[in-house]
LOPAKE-411136 format. One record per residue (C-alpha): x negated, z, y; chain. Coordinates in steps of 0.001 Angstrom, whole numbers. Example, Ala and Ser with C-alpha at 12.3 -4.5 7.8 and 13.67 -1.06 7.14 Angstrom:
ATOM/-12300/7800/-4500/A
ATOM/-13670/7140/-1060/A
END
This chain:
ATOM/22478/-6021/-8352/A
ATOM/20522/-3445/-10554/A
ATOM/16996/-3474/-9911/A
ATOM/14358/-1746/-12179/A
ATOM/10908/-988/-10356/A
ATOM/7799/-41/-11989/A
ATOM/4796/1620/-10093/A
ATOM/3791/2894/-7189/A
ATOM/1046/2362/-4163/A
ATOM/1086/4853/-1327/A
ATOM/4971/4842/-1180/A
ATOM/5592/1445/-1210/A
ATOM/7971/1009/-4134/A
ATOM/9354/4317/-2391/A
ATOM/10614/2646/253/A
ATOM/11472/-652/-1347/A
ATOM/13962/1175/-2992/A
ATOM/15444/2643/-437/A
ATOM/15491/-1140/1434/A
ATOM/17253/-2022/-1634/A
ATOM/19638/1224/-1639/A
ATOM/20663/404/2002/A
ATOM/21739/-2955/948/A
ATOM/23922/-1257/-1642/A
ATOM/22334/-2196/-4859/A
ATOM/21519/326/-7999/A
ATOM/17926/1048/-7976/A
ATOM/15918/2951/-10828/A
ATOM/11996/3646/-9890/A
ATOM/9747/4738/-12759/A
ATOM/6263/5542/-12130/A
ATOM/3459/8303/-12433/A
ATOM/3771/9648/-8356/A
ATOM/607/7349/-7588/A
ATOM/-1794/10534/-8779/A
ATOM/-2020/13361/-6864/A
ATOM/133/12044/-3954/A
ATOM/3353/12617/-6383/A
ATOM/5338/10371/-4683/A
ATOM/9121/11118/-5243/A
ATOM/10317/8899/-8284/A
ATOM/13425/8474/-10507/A
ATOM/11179/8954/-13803/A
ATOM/8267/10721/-13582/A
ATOM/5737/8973/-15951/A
ATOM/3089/11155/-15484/A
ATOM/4763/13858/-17403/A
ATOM/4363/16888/-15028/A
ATOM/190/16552/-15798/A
ATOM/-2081/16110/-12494/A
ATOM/-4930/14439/-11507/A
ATOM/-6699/11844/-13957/A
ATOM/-4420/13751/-17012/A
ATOM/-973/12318/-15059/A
ATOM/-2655/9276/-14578/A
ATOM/-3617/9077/-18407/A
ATOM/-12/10380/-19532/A
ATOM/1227/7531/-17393/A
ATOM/-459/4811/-19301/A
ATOM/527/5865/-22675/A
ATOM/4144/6699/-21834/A
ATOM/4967/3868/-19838/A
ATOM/5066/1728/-22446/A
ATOM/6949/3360/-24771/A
ATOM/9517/4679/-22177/A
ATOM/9735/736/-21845/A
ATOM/10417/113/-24729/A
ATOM/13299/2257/-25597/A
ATOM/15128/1023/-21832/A
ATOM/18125/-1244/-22276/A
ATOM/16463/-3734/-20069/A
ATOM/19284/-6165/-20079/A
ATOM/21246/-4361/-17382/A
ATOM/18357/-5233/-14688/A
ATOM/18891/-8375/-12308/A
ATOM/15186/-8236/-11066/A
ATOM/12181/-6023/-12179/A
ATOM/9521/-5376/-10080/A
ATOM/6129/-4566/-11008/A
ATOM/3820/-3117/-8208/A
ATOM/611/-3805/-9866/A
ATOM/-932/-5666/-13024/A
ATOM/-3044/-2691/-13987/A
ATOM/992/-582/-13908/A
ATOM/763/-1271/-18229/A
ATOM/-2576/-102/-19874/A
ATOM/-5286/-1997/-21829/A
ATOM/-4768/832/-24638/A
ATOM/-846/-692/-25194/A
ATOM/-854/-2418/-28627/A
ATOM/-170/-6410/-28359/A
ATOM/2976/-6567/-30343/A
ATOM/4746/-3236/-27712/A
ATOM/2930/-5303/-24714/A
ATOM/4827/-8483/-26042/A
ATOM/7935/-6588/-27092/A
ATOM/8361/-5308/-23476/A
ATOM/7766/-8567/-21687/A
ATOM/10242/-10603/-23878/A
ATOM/12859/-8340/-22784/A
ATOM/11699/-8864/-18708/A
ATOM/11666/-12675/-19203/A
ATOM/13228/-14537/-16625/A
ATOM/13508/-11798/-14239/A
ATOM/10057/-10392/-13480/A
ATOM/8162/-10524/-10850/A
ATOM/4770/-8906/-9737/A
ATOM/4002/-7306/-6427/A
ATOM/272/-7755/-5720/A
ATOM/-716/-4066/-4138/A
ATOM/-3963/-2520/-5020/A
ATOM/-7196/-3283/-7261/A
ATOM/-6836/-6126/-10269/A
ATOM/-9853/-8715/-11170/A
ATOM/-8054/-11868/-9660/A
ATOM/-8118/-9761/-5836/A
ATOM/-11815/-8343/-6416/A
ATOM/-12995/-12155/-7330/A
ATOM/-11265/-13902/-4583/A
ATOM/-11506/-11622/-1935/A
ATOM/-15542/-10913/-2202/A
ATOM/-15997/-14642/-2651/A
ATOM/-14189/-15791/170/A
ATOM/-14137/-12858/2727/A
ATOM/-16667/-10950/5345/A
ATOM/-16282/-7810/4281/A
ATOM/-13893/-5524/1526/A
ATOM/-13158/-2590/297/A
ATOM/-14065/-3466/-3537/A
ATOM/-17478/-1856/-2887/A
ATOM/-15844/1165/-1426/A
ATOM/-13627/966/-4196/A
ATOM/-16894/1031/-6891/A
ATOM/-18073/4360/-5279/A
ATOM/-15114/6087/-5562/A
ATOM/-15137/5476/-9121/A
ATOM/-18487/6719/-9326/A
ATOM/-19672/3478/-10166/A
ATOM/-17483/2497/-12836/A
ATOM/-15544/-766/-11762/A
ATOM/-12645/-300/-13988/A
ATOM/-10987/-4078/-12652/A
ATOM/-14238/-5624/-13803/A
ATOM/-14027/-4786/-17718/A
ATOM/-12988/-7385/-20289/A
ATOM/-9965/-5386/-21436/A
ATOM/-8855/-5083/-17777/A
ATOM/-9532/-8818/-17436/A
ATOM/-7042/-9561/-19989/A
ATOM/-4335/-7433/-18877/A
ATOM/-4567/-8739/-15577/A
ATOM/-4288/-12202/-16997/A
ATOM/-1522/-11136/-19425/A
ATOM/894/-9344/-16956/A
ATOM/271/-12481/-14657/A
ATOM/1254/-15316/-17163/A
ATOM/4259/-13429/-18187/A
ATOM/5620/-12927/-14147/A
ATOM/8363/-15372/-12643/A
ATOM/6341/-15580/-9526/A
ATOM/3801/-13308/-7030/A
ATOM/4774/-11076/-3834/A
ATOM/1305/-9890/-2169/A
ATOM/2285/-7273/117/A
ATOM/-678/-8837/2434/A
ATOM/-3133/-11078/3236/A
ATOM/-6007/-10194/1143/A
ATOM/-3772/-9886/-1512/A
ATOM/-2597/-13327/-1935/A
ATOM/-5984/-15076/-2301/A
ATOM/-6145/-14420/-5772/A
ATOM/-2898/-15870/-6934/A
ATOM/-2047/-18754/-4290/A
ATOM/-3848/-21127/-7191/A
ATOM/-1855/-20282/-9733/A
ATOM/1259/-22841/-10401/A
ATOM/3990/-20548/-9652/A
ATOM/6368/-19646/-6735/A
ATOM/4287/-16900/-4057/A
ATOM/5438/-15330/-751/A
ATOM/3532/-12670/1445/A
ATOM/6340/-9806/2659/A
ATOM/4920/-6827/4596/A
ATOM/5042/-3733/2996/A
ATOM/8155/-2272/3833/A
ATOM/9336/1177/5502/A
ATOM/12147/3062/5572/A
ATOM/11938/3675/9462/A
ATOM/14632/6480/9566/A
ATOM/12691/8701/7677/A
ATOM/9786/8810/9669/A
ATOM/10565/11278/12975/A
ATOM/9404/9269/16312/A
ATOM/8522/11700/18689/A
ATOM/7093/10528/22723/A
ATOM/3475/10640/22367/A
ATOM/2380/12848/25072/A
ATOM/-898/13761/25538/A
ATOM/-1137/17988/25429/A
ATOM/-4612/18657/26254/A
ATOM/-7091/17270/24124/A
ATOM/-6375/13976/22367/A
ATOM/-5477/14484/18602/A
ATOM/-7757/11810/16482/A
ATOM/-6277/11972/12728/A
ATOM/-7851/10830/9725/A
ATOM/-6788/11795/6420/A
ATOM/-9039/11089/3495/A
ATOM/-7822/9425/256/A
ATOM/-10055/7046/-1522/A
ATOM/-13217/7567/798/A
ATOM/-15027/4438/-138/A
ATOM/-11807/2260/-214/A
ATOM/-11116/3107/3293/A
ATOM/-14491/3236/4870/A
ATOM/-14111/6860/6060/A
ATOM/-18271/7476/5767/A
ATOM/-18244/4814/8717/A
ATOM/-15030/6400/10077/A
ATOM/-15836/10361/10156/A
ATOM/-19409/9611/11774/A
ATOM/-17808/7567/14587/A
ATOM/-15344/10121/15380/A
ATOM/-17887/12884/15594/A
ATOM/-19998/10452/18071/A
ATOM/-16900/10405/20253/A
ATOM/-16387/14170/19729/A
ATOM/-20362/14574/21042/A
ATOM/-19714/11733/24158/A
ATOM/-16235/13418/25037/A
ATOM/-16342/17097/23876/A
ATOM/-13467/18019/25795/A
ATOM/-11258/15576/25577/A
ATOM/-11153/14725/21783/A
ATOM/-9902/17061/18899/A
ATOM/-10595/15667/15302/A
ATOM/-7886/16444/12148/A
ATOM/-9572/15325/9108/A
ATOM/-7013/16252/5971/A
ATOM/-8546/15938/2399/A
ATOM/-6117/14841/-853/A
ATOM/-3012/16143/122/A
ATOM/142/15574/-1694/A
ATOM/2317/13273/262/A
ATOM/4553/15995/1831/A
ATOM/1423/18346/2814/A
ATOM/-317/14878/4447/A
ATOM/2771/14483/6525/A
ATOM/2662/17771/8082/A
ATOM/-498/16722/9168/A
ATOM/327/13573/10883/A
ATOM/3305/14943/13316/A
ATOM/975/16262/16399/A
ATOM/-1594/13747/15956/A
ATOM/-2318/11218/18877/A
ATOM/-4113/8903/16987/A
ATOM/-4345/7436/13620/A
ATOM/-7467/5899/12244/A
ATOM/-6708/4199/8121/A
ATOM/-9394/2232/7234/A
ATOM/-12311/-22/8518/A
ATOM/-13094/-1880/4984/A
ATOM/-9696/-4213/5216/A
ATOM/-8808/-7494/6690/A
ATOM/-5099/-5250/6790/A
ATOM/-3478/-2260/7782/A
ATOM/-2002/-400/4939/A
ATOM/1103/1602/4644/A
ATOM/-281/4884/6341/A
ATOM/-610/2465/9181/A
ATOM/2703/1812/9022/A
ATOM/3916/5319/8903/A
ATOM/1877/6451/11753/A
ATOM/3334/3246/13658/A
ATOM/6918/4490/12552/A
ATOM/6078/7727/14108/A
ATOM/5019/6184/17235/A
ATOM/1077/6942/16805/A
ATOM/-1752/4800/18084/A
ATOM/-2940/3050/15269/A
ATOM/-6682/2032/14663/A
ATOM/-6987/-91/10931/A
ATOM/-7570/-3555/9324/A
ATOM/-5696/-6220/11492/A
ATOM/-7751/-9926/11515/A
ATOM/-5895/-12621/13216/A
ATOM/-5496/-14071/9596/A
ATOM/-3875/-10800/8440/A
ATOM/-1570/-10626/11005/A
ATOM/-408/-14707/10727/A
ATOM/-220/-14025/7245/A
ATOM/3042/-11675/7938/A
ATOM/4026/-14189/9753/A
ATOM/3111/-11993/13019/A
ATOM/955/-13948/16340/A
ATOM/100/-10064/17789/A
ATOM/139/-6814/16297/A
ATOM/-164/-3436/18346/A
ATOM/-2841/-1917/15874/A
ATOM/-6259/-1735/16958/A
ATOM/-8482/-3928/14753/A
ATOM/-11980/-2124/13585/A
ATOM/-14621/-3153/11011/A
ATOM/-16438/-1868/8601/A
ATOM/-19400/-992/11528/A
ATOM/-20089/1957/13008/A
ATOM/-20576/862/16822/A
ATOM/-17934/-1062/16717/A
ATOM/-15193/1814/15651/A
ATOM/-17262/3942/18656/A
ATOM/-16206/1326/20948/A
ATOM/-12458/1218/19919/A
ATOM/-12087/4569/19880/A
ATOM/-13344/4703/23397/A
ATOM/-10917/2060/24414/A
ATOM/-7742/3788/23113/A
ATOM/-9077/7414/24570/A
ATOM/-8886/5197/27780/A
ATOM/-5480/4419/27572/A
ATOM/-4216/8291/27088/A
ATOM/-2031/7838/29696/A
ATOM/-23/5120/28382/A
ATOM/281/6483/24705/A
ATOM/4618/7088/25390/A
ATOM/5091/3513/25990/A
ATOM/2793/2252/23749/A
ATOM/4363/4241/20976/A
ATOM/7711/2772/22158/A
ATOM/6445/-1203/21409/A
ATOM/4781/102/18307/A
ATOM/8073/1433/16535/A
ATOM/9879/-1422/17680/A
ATOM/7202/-4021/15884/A
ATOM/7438/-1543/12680/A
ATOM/11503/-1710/13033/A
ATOM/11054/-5138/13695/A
ATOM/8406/-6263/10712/A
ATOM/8534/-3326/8160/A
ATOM/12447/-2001/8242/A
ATOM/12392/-1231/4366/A
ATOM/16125/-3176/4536/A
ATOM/15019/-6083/6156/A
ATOM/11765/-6220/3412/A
ATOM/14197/-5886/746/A
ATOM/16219/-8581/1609/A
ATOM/13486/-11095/1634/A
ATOM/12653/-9706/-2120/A
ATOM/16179/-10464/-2993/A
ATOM/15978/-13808/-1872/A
ATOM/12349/-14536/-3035/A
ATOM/13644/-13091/-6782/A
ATOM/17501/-14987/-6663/A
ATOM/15678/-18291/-6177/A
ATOM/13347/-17981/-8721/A
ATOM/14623/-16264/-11583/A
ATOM/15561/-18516/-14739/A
ATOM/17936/-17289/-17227/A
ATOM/16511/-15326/-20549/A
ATOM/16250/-18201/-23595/A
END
């Protein structure tokens, strides 16, 4: 099949693909490199501009890129997020595009929209919209009317919703159309898994992209506790924006990985750590993990709470001395729940069922 995918969220449609490639279909991925991570890509959207000037370049060329694609050669098209099209695209292009897609689109839920922010603050302890707020220096970009109405737009016109997780799917399970949750997937064989051994101090990493998102405030200052209780046993890594390649680097003699305390989840950094064989510290509630159809999970579940990342942390320096076999059960659950080819697969199933033909 030919597959068109548009987007991108911390190399998830990166990966997809190359579920998708393993299973020997044709696969073209458009997007703008998800910012300043510039995420590899068939078609660069963003132009070759950086920072919020890619992003912008991405929303106004998008569309017309769109519209000038022979769509009719695509199977399935995949759409990682609502807020992928811009506000700023004129109705009759916005309609233009989506009569072309009808029949065989279908929209990944992965990252901000209104529908997530509404159900998931409603119904939920704790989030990372607030998080989310503060990174945008208070401007809560899913919360304006014109992002209201694309959100509502790009979710009328879709064949049928694929959260990539739990907190994801609240917002759409209402809606009278066909929805599966499918953990994000990962392309396992690109991700080097190395024994975990312990050399000297243990390694605590925790790279920082989208601060308030992830909770790192909360994270940093219970790392430096455990730095202060256990001065010579801990050594803290604490990356800032790096592109994806740079981040990488960063992640190879690392013991420990901590992602984020504001999610019900673990995200795909989680994943790639896991991959790699790392102990993993993120988001992982019992519903979470049930929700990828999962009864256990080897990540370490924290919450948005100080004392209580202290106290996992603590645990997991504990258990130094079993890190190799740990890391061992952790690749296999990644292999086992994440293999990007396996992912795929349930997509292709998921889309095959509930595609109609164009009228």
């Amino acid at each position: 099949m030919n597959i068109l995918l548009l987007g991108e969220y911390s190399g998830f449609y990166k990966d997809l693909k190359a579920g998708f490639v393993q299973l020997g279909h044709n696969v073209l991925h458009a997007s703008g490199g998800d910012g300043w991570k510039n995420i590899e890509r068939d078609v660069d959207w963003s132009l070759g501009f950086k920072g919020k000037s890619g992003y912008f370049a991405t929303a106004l060329y998008s569309p017309l890129w769109l519209s000038r694609l022979d769509i009719s050669q695509f199977d399935i098209i995949l759409v990682c997020n609502p807020y992928v099209f811009s506000p700023l695209v004129p109705s009759p292009l916005f309609r233009q595009i989506f009569r072309k897609f009808e029949g065989r689109f279908f929209l990944s839920i992965a990252g901000d929209d209104y529908r997530t922010y509404i159900s998931t603050t409603s119904k939920l302890e704790y989030t990372w919209f607030p998080g989310v707020i503060e990174d945008r220096n208070g401007k809560n970009n899913f919360l304006r009317e014109s992002r209201q109405r694309l959100n509502e737009r790009v979710v009328a016109m879709a064949q049928g919703y694929l959260p990539a997780m739990y907190e994801y799917s609240l917002g759409y399970t209402e809606l009278n159309k066909p929805i599966r949750t499918i953990p994000l997937p990962a392309d396992v064989s690109q991700y080097t898994c190395s024994e975990n051994k312990v050399k000297g101090k243990v390694v605590f990493h925790h790279g920082v992209s989208r601060p308030g998102f992830k909770g790192t405030k909360l994270i940093v200052e219970a790392l430096n506790e455990l730095k202060k209780r256990y001065p010579n046993d801990v050594e803290l890594v604490i990356p800032e924006n790096l592109p994806f390649a740079k981040y990488m680097e960063t992640l190879r003699n690392a013991n420990v990985v901590v992602d984020q305390a504001n999610s019900y989840s673990y995200g795909m950094n989680a994943i790639i750590a896991m991959a790699m064989g790392k102990r993993v510290l993120s988001g992982a509630e019992p519903e979470a993990i049930q929700a990828l159809g999962e009864d256990a999970c080897p990540v370490v579940n924290i919450k948005p709470n100080v004392e209580d990342i202290i106290e996992r942390l603590a645990k997991v320096l504990e258990q130094r001395e079993s890190f190799v076999e740990m890391g061992i059960e952790t690749k296999q659950y990644v292999e086992r729940v994440h293999e990007c080819s396996h992912v795929a697969q349930k997509y292709i199933q998921f889309c095959v069922e509930n595609k109609t033909p164009p009228r």
